[in-house]
LUMVOBA-827682 format. One record per residue: residue number from 1; residue in one letter; chain; x, y, z of N, C-alpha, C in turn. Coordinates in steps of 0.02 Angstrom, whole numbers, plus 32768, in hexadecimal, padded with zeros to 4 digits. Layout:
% LUMVOBA-827682
<node lumse="NUM" selum="a" vexba="A" n_xx="X" n_yy="Y" n_zz="Z" ca_xx="X" ca_yy="Y" ca_zz="Z" c_xx="X" c_yy="Y" c_zz="Z"/>
...
//
This chain:
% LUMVOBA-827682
<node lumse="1" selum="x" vexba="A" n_xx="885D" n_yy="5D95" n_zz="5381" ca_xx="882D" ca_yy="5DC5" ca_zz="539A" c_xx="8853" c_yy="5DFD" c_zz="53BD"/>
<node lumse="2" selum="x" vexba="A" n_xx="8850" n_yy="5E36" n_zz="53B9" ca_xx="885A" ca_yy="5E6C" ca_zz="53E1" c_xx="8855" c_yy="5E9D" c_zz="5400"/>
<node lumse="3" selum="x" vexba="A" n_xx="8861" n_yy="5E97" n_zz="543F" ca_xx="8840" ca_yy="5EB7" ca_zz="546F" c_xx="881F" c_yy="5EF8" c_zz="5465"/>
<node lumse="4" selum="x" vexba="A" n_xx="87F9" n_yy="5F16" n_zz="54A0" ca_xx="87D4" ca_yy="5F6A" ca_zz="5486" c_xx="87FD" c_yy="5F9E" c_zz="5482"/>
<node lumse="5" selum="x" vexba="A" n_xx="8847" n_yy="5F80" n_zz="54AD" ca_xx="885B" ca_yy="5FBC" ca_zz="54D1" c_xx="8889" c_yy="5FC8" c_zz="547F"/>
<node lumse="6" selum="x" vexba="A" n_xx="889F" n_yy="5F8B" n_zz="5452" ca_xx="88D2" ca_yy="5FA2" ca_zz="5430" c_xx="88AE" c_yy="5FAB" c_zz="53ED"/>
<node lumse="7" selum="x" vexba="A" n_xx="887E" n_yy="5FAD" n_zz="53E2" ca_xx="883C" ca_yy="5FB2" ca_zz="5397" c_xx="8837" c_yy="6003" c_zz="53A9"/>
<node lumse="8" selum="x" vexba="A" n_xx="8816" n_yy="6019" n_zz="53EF" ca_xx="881D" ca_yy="605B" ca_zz="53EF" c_xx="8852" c_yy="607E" c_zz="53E4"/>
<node lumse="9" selum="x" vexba="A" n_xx="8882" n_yy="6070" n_zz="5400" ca_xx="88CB" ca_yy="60A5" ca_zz="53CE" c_xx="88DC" c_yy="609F" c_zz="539C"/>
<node lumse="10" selum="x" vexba="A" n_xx="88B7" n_yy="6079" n_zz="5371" ca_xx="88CC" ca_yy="6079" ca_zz="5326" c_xx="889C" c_yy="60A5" c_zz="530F"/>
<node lumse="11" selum="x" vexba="A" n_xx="8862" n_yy="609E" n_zz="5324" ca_xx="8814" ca_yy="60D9" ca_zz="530F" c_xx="8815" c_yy="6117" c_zz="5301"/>
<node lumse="12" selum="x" vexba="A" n_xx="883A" n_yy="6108" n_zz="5344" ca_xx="8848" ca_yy="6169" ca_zz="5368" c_xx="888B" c_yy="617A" c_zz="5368"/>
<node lumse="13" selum="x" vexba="A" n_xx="88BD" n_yy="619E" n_zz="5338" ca_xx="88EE" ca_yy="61A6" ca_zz="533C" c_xx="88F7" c_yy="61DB" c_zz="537F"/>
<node lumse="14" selum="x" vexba="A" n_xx="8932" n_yy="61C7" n_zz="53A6" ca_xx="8933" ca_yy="61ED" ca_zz="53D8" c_xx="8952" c_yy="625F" c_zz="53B5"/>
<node lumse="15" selum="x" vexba="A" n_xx="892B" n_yy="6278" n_zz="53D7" ca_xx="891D" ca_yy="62CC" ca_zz="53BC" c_xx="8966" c_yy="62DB" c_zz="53EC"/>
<node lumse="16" selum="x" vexba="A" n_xx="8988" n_yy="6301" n_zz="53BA" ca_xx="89C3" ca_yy="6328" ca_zz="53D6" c_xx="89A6" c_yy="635B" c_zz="5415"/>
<node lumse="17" selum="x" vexba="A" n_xx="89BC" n_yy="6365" n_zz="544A" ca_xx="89C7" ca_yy="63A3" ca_zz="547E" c_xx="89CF" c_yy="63DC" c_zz="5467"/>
<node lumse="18" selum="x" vexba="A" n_xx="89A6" n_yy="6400" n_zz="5470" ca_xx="89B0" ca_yy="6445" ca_zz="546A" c_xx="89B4" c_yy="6474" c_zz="5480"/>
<node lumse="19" selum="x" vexba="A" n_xx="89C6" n_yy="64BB" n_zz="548E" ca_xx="89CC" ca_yy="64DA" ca_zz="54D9" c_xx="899E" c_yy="6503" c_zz="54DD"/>
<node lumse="20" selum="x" vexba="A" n_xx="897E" n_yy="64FB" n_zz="5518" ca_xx="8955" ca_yy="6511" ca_zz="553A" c_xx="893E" c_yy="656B" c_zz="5539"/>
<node lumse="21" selum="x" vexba="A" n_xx="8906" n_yy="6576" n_zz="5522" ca_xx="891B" ca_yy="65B9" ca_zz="5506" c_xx="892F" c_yy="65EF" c_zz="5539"/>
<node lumse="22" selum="x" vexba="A" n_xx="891E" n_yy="65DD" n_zz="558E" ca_xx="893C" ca_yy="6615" ca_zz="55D6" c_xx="898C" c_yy="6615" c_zz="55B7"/>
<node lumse="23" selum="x" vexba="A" n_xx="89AE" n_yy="65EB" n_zz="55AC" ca_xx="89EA" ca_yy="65EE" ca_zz="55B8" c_xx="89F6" c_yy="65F2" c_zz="5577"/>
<node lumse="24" selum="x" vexba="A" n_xx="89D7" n_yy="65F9" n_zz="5534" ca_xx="89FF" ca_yy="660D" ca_zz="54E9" c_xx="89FA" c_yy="6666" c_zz="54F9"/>
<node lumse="25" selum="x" vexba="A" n_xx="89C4" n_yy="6675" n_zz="552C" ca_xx="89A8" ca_yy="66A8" ca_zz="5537" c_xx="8A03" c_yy="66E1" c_zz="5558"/>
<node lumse="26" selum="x" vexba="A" n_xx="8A0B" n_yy="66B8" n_zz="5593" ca_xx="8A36" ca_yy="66BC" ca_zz="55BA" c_xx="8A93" c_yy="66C6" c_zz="558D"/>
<node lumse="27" selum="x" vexba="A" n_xx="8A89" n_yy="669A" n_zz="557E" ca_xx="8ABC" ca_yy="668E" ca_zz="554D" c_xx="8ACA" c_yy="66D8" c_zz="5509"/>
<node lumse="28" selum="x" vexba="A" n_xx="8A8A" n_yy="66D9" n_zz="54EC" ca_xx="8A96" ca_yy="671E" ca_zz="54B2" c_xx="8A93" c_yy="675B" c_zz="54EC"/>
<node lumse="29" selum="x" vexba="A" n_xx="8A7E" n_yy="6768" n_zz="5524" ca_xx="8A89" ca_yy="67A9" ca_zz="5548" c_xx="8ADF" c_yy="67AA" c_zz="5568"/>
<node lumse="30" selum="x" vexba="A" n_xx="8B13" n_yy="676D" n_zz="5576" ca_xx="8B46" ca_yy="6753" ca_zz="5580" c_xx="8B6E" c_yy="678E" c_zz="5539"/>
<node lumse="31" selum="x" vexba="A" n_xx="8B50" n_yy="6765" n_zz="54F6" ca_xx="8B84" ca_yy="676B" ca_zz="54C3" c_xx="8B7B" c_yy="67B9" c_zz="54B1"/>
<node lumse="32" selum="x" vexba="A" n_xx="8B3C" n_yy="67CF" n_zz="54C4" ca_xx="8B29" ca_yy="6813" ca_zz="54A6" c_xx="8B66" c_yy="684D" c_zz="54E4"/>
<node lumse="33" selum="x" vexba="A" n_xx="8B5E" n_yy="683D" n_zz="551D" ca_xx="8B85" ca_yy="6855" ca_zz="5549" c_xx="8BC2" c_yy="685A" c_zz="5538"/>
<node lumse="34" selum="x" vexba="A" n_xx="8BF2" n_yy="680E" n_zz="5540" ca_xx="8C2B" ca_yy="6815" ca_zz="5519" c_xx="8C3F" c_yy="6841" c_zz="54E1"/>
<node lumse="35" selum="x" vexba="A" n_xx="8C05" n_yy="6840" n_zz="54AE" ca_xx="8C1B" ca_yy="6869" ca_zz="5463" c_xx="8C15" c_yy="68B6" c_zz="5475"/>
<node lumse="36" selum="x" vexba="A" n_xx="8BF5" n_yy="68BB" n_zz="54A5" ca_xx="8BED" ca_yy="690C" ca_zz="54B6" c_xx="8C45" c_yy="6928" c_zz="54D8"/>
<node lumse="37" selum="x" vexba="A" n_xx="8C5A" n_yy="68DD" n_zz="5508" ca_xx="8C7F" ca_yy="6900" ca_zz="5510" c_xx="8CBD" c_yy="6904" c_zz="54F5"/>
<node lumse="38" selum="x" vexba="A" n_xx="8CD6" n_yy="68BF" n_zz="54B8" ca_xx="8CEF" ca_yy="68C8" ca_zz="548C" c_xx="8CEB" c_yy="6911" c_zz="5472"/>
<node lumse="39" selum="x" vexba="A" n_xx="8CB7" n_yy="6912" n_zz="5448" ca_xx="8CD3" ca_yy="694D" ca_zz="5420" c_xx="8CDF" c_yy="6994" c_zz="544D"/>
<node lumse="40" selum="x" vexba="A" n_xx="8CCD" n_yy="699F" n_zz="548C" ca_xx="8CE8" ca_yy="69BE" ca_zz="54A5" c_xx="8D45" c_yy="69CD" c_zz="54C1"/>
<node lumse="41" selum="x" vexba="A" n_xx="8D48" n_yy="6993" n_zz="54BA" ca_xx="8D9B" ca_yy="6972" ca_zz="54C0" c_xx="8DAD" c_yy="6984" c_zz="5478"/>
<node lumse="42" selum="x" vexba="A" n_xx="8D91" n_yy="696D" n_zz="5439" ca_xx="8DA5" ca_yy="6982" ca_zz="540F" c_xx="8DC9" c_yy="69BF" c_zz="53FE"/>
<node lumse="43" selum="x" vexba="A" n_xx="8D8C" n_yy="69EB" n_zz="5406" ca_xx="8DA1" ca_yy="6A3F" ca_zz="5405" c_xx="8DE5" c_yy="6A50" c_zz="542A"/>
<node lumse="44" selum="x" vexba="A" n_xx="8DCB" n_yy="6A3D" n_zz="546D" ca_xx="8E03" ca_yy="6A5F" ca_zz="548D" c_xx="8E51" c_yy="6A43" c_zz="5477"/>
<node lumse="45" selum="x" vexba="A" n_xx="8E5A" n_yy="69FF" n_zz="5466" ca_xx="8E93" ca_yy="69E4" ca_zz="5430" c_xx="8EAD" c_yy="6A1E" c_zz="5409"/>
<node lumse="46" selum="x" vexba="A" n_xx="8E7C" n_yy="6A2D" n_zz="53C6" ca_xx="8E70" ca_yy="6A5A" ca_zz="53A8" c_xx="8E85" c_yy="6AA3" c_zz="53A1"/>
<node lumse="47" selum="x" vexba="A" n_xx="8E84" n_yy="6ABE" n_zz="53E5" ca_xx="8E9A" ca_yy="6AFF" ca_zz="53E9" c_xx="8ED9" c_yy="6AFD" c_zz="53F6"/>
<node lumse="48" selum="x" vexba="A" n_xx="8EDB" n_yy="6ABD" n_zz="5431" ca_xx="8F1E" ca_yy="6AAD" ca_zz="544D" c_xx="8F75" c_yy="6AA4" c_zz="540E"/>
<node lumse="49" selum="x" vexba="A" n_xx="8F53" n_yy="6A87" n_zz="53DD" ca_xx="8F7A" ca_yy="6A81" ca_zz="538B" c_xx="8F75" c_yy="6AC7" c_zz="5385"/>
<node lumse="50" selum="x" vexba="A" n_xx="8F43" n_yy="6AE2" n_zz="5380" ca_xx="8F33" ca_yy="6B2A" ca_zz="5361" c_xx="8F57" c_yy="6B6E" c_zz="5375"/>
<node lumse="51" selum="x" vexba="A" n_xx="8F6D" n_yy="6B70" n_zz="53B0" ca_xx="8F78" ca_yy="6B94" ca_zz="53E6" c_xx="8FC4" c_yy="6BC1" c_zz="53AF"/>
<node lumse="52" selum="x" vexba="A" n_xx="8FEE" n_yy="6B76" n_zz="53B1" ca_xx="9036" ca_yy="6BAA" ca_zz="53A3" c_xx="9050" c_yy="6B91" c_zz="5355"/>
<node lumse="53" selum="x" vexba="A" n_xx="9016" n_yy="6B85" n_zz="533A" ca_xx="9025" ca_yy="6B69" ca_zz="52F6" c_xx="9009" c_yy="6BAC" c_zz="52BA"/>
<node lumse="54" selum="x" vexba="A" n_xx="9055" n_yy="6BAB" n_zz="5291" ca_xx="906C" ca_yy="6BD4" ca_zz="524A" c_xx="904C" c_yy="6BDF" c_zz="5216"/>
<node lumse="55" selum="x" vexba="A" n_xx="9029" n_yy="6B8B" n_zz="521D" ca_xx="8FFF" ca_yy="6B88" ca_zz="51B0" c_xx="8FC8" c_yy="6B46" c_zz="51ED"/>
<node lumse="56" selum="x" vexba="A" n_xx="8FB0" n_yy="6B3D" n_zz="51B1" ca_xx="8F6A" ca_yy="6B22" ca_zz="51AC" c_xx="8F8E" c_yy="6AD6" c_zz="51BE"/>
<node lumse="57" selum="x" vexba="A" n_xx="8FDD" n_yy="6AC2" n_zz="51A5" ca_xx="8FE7" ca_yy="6A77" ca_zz="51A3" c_xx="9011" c_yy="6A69" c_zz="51DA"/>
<node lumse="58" selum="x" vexba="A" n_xx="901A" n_yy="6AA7" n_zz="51F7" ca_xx="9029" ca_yy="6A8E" ca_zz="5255" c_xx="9000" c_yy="6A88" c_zz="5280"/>
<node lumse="59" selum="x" vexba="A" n_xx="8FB5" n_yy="6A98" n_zz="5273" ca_xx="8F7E" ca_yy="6A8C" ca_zz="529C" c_xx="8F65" c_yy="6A40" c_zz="5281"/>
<node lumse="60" selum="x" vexba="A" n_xx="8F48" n_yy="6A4A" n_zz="5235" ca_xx="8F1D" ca_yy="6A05" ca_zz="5222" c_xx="8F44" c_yy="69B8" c_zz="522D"/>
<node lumse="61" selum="x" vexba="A" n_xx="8F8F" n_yy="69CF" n_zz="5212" ca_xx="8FA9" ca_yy="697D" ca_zz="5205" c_xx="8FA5" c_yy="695D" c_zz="5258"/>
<node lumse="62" selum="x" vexba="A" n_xx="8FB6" n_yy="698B" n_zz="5288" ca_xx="8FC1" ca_yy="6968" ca_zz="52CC" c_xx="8F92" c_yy="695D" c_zz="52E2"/>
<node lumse="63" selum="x" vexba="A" n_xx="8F60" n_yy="696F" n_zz="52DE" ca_xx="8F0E" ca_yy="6974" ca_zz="52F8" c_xx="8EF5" c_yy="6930" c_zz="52DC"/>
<node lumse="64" selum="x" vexba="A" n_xx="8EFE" n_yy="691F" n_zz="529C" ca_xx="8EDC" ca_yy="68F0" ca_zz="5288" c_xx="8F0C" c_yy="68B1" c_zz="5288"/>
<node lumse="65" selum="x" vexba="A" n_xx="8F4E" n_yy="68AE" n_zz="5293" ca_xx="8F6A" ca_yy="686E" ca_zz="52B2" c_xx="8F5A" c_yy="686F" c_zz="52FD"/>
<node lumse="66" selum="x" vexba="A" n_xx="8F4C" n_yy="68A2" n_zz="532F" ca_xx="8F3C" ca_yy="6893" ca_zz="5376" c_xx="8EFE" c_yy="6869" c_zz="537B"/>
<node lumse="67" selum="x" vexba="A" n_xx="8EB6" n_yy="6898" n_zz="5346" ca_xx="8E8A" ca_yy="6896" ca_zz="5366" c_xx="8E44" c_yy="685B" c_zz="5336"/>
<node lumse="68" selum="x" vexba="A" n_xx="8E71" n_yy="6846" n_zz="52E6" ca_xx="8E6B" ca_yy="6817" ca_zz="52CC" c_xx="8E64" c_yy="67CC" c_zz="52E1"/>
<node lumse="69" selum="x" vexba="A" n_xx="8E99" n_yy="67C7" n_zz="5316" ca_xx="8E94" ca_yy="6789" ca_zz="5325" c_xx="8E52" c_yy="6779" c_zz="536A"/>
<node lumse="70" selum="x" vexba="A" n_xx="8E68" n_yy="67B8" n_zz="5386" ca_xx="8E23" ca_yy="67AD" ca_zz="53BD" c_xx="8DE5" c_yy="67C2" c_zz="539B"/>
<node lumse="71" selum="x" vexba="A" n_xx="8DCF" n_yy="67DF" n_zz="5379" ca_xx="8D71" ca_yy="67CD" ca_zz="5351" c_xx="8D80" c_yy="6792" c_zz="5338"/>
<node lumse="72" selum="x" vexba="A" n_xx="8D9A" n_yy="676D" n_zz="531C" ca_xx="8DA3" ca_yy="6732" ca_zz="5308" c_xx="8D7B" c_yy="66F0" c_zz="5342"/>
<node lumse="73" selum="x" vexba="A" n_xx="8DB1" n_yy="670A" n_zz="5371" ca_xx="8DAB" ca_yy="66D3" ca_zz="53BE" c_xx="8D6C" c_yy="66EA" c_zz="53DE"/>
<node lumse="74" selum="x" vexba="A" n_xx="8D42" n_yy="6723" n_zz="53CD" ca_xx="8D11" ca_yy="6748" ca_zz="5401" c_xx="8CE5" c_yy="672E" c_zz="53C9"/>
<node lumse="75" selum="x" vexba="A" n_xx="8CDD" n_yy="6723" n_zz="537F" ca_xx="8C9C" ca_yy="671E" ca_zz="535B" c_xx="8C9C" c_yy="66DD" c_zz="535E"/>
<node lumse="76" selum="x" vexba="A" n_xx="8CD4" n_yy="66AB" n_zz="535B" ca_xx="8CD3" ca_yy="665F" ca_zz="5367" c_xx="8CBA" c_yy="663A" c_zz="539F"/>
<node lumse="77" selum="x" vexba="A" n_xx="8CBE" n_yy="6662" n_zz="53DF" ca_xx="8CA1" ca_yy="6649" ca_zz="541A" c_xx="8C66" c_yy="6661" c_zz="5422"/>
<node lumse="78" selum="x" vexba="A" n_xx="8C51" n_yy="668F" n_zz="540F" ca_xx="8C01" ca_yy="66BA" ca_zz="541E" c_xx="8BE1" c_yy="6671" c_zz="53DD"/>
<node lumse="79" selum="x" vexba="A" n_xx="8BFC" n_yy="666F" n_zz="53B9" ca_xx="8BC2" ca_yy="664B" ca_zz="537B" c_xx="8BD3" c_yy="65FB" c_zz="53A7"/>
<node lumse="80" selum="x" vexba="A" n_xx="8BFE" n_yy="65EA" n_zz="53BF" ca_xx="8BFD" ca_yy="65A5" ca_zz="53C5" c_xx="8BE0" c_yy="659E" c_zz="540D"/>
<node lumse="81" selum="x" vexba="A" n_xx="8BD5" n_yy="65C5" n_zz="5431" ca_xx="8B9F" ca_yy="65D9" ca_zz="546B" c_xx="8B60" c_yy="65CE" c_zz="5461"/>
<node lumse="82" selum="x" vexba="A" n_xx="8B4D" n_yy="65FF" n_zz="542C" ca_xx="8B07" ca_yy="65FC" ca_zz="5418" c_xx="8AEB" c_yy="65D8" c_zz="53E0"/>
<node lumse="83" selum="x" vexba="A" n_xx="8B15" n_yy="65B4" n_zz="53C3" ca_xx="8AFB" ca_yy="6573" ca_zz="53AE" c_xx="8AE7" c_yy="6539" c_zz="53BC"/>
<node lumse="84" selum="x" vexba="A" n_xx="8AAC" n_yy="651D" n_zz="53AC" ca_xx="8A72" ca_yy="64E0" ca_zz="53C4" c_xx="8AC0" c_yy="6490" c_zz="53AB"/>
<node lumse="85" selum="x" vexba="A" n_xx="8ACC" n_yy="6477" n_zz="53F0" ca_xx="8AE8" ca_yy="6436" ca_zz="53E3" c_xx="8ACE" c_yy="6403" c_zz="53C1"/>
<node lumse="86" selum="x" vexba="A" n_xx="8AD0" n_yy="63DF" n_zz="5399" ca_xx="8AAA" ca_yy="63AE" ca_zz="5374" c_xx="8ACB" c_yy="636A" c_zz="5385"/>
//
């Protein structure tokens, strides 16, 4: 025979947690902030390459090994932020 308490958790699979929408709320005004001021960092990178550079491949190549690896690290943490844990 078995008990109520352990018949009900077989019934009812226990429902994953999910986040609360104040703080998914909280969270996308966080990542939207950040990206604003990313790409503002961006630019100024940007000119900073731009400033005393000859041809087009003394600005782009250094720009996009600096600034490649950080959108990388800034789109990986904003998405793994605002993704529902399961």
């Amino acid at each position: 025979m078995k008990t109520e308490k352990s018949s009900h958790v077989y019934r009812n699979p226990r429902v994953p947690p999910t986040i609360p929408f104040e703080m998914n709320r909280k969270a996308l005004g966080a990542v939207g902030i950040a990206f604003a001021v990313l790409m503002y960092g961006t630019v100024m990178v940007f000119m900073a390459f731009d400033r005393n550079s000859h041809s087009a491949s003394d600005t782009i190549r250094p720009f996009i090994i600096t600034m490649g690896p950080v959108w990388v690290l800034a789109i990986w943490s904003g998405v793994s932020l605002l993704r529902r844990h399961r």
